[in-house]
C-alpha positions, 0 to 999 in steps of 0.5 A, spaced: 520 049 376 518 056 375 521 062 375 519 069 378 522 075 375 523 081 380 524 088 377 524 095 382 522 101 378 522 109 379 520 113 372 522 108 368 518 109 362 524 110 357 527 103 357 521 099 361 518 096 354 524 094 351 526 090 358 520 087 359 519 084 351 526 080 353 523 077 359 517 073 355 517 066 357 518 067 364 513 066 369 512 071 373 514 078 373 514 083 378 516 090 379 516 094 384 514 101 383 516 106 387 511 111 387 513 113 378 510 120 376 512 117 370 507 112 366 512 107 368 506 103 371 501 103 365 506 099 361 508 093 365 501 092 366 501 092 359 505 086 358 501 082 364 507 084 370 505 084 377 505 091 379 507 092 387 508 099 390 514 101 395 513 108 399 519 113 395 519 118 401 526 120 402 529 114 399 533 116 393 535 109 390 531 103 390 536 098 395 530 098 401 525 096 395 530 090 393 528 085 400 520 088 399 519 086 391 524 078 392 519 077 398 513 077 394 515 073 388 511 067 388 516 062 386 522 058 388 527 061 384 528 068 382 531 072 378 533 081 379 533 085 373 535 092 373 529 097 369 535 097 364 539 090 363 536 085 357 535 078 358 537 074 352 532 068 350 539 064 351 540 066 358 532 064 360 533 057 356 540 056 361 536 058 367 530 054 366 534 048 364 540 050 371 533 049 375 532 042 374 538 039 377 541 045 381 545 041 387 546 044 392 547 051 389 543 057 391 546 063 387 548 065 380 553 070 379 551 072 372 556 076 367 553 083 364 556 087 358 556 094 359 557 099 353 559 106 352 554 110 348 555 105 341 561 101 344 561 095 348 566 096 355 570 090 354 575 091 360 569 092 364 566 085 363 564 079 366 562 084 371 559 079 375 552 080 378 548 075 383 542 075 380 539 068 380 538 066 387 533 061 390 529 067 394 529 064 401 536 064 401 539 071 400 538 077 403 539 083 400 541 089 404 537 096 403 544 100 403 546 103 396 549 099 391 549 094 396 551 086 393 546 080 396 548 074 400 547 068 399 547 063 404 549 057 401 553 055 394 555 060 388 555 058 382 558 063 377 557 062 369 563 061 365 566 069 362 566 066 355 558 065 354 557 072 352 550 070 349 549 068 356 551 076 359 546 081 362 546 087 356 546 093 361 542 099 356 547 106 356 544 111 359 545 117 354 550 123 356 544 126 359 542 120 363 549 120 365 549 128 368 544 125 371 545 120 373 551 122 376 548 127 380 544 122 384 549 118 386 555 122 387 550 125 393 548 117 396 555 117 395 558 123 398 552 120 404 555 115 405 563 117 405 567 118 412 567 125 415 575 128 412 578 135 411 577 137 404 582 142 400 583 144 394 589 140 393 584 134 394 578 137 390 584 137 384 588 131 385 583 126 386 578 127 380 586 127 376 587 121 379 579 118 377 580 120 370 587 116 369 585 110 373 578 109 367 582 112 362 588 107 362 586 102 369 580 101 365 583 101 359 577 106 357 581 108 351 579 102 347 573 105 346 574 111 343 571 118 344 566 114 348 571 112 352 574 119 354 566 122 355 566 115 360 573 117 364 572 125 364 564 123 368 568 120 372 573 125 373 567 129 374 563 124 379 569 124 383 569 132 383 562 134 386 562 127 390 567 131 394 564 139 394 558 135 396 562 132 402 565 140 403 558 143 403 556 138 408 561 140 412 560 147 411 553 146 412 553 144 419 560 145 422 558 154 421 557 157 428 549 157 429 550 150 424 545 145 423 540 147 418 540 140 415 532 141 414 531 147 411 531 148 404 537 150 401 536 157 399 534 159 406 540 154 410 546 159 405 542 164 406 542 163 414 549 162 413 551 168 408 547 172 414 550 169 420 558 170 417 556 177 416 555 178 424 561 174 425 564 180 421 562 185 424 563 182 431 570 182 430 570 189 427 568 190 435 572 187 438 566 182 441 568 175 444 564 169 443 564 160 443 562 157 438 555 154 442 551 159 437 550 167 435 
């Protein structure tokens, strides 16, 4: 029985190399690249993977990739790994043995550790993550941060067989700006339309700050833990404000400036509230169907 690895990449170079020299012994990899400006490519071609490509376009996170790279792997079993997460020798022995006599399972739930800058997220774990599956029986949506199904019996790995545990590699604090950035935009995408006020704009972050600090037991990792719980303050922040200026985007009158660059569409806005000013200066009447 043999193994595929599938990987999906977007300008992955910083963490690649270190990633795929974990993964020696298995027998394939795949990695999905989509569209990298980076040499993200280059290096998993040094290490023998098979590179495939996946139209970027608009797409700002790897989700429709996912179905397109498990598709092409050659083998039977499969296992996804994040351009940062480390596969220990021990978790590649016990998957390879797994196989052998695999029953009716057809997923595994793996643990994963997680770290803050230098200190191991230990309240986060197991963090189970399916990730091991028999590639014809899952279906992994294209949707953000969306979980694949399985069709069919799950096995998960017991919590105590750290040597077993994906290493997710902690992103510096620039990567976690970033990083934050990014996914607060996807998430603001995808959350319902609601009133946003300055109430909400402070309470909420407040709120996201102490449920990591405290819920989340953040504290117990020191001055990293207090960078963790205020990123997420933060993500909860602009996650909101990016929902707001959604709304105000395209609720103005004259409104829906969803393609024109951001400087033209505010200054579209900036130009359009003045006329609205100045008509009610002059007593003029209009409906909200335009200017």
């Amino acid at each position: 029985m043999a193994i595929s690895v599938v990987l999906n990449t977007y300008n992955a170079a910083k963490s690649l190399q270190k990633v795929l020299s974990c993964l020696k012994g298995f027998d394939e990899i795949v990695v999905c690249d989509m569209e990298s400006t980076d040499n993200t490519v280059d290096i998993a071609r040094s290490f023998g993977a098979k590179v495939i490509s996946f139209p970027k376009e608009q797409h700002k996170h790897c989700g429709p990739a996912r179905n397109f790279a498990i598709r092409r792997a050659s083998n039977e079993w499969v296992l996804v790994v994040d351009a940062d997460e480390l596969v220990s020798q021990d978790l590649r022995q016990f998957l390879y043995k797994f196989i052998r006599k695999p029953g009716n399972v057809k997923g595994v739930y793996i643990p994963r550790m997680n770290f803050i800058l230098d200190r191991f997220h230990r309240s986060a774990y197991p963090d189970y993550r399916m990730r091991f599956f028999a590639r014809d029986y899952v279906d992994w949506s294209p949707e953000f941060h969306a979980r694949p199904v399985v069709e069919g019996e799950v096995y998960k790995i017991p919590s105590n067989r750290h040597n077993l545990a994906l290493v997710h590699i902690p992103p510096t604090v620039e990567g976690m700006i970033e990083r934050s950035n990014r996914y607060t935009t996807l998430e603001a995408y995808k959350m319902n339309p609601r009133k946003i006020t300055s109430l909400s704009l402070l309470y909420y972050p407040f709120i996201r700050f102490f449920n990591v600090y405290l819920g989340k037991a953040a504290f117990r990792c020191g001055t990293a833990g207090l960078i963790l719980a205020t990123n997420a303050s933060v993500c909860e922040f602009y996650r909101l404000a990016k929902l707001y200026e959604e709304k105000v985007r395209h609720n103005i009158v004259g409104g829906d400036f969803g393609d024109l660059p951001d400087e033209v569409a505010l200054e579209k806005i900036r130009l359009i509230k003045e006329l609205r000013k100045n008509r009610k200066k002059a007593g003029m009447v209009y409906d909200n169907s335009g200017v």
